[in-house]
C-alpha positions in Angstrom: -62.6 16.3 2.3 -66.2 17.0 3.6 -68.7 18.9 2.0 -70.5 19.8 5.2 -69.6 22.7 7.2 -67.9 21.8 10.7 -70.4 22.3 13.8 -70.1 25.3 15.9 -70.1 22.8 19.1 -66.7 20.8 17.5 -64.8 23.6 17.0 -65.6 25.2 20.7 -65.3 21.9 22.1 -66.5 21.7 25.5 -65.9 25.4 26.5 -68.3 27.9 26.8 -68.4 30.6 24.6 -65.6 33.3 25.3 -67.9 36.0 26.6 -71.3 34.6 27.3 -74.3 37.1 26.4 -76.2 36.4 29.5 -79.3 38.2 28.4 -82.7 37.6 28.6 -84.1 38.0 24.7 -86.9 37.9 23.1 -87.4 36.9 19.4 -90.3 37.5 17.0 -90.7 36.2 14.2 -93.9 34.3 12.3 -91.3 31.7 10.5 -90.8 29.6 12.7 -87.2 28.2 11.6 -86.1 31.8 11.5 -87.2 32.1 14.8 -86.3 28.9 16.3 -82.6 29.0 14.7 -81.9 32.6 16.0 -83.0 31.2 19.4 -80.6 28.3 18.8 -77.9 31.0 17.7 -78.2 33.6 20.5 -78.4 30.3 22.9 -75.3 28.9 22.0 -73.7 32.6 22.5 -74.9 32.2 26.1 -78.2 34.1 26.3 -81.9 33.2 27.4 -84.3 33.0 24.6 -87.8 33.5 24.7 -89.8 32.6 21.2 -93.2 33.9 19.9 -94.6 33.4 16.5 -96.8 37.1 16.5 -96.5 40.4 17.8 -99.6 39.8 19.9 -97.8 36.9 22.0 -94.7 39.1 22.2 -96.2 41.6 24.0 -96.4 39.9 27.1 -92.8 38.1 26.7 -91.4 41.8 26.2 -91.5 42.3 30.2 -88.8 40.4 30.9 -86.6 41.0 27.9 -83.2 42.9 27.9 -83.0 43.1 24.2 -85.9 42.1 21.1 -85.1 41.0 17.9 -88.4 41.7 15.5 -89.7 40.2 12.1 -90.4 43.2 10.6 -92.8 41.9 8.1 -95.4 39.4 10.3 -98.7 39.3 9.4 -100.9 41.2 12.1 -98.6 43.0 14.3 -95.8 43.8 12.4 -92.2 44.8 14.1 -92.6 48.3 13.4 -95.9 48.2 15.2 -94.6 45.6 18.0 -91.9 48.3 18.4 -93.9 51.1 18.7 -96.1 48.7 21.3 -93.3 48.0 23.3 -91.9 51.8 23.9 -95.8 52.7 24.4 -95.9 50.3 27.4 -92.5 51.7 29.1 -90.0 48.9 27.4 -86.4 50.4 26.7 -84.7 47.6 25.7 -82.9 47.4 22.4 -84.6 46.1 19.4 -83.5 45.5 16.5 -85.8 44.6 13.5 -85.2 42.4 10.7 -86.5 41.7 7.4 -86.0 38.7 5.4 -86.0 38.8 1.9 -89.0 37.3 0.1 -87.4 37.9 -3.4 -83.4 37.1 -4.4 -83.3 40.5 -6.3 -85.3 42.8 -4.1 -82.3 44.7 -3.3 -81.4 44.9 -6.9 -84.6 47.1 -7.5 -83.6 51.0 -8.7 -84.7 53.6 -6.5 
């Protein structure tokens, strides 16, 4: 028995995936393997990534985007900003905004 988890390519074979995304995205994110394996993610779901490491660079990627998926916590341009950015200049594609945890026990925290 393997210890390592089966591919997402060997169990979908040669098919494509059921119901291809066919959008155009664009994802933010300063950590690079964050970004790069969402972009691998949403690529084998059938869309068309676009990549940038800052909200500065995003802002011109943005124009052709049909949805945005944001870093919330980038150094710089943050996503709340980048959002903010991209409704300023007409953009009314979804975002969503992500955080990832710097901490294990950050959510543990009392309010």
């Amino acid at each position: 028995m393997s210890a390592e988890p089966m591919p997402i390519s060997h169990s979908r074979g040669d098919a494509p995936f059921p119901v291809p995304l066919r959008l155009n995205v664009l994802v933010v994110d300063d950590n690079r393997d964050g970004a790069n394996s969402m972009a691998q993610l949403l690529t084998i779901f059938g869309a068309s990534v676009d990549v940038r490491y800052c909200g500065e660079a995003a802002l011109e990627g943005q124009l052709r985007a049909d949805a945005c998926v944001l870093d919330l916590s980038m150094p710089g341009m943050d996503g709340c900003e980048l959002a903010a950015q991209i409704r300023a200049f007409g953009g009314r594609q979804p975002l969503l905004v992500l955080r990832q945890p710097t901490e294990l026990g950050w959510w543990l925290q009392p309010t």
